[in-house]
N, C-alpha and C positions, 0 to 999 in steps of 0.2 A: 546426657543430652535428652533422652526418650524421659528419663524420671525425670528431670526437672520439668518437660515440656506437661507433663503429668500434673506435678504438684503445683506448677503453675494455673492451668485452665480448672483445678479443683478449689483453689484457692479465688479462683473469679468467679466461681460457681458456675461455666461453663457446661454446656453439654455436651460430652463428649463419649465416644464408644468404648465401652469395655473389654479388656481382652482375660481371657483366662487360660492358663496353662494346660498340660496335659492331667493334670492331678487335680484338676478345678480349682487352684488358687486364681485370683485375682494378681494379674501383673498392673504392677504402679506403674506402666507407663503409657506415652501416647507416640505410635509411629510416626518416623517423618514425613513418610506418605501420607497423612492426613493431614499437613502442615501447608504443605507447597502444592503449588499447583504446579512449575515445572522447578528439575531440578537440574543443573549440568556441572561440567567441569574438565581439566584437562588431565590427560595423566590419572595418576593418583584420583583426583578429582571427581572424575570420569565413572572409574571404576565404583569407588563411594556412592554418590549418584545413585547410580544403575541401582547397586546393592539395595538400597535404600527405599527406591522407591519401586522393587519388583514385588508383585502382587505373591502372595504364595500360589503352591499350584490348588489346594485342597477349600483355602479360604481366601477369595477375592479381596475383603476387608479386611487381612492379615496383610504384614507383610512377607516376604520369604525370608529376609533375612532383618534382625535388629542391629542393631549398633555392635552391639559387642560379640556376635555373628562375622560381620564386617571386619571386627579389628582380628579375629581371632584368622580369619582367611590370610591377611598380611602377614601376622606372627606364624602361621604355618608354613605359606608360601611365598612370603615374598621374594627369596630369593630363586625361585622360578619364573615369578611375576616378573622383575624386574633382573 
């Protein structure tokens, strides 16, 4: 989702913010928080959401969490979660 939303806005020549790792790679992607302006849902939905569009604590224009951040909480906890 985040790479696509990446090679998409690179591909329109977009300007868009860069993110770099801890090892100063360049990440291909673009967060959903810079996508949406609000984002909701129910359940499941909800939680995504949240995830998605929580600021980090370190860097404002980060997010805290990425997508597959997000999927990795469900496959650890979801049977807690739900």
């Amino acid at each position: 989702m985040e790479d696509y939303a990446y090679q998409y806005a690179v591909s329109k020549n977009y300007t868009i913010p860069l993110y770099y790792d801890d090892t100063g790679k360049l990440r291909e992607k673009l967060p959903m928080m810079n996508l949406f302006d609000m984002m909701s849902g129910t359940s499941t939905g909800s939680i995504l959401s949240t995830a998605l569009s929580l600021p980090s604590d370190t860097n404002k224009s980060e997010p805290k969490f990425w997508a597959h951040d997000a999927l990795e909480i469900y496959e650890d906890n979801g049977p807690e979660i739900f």
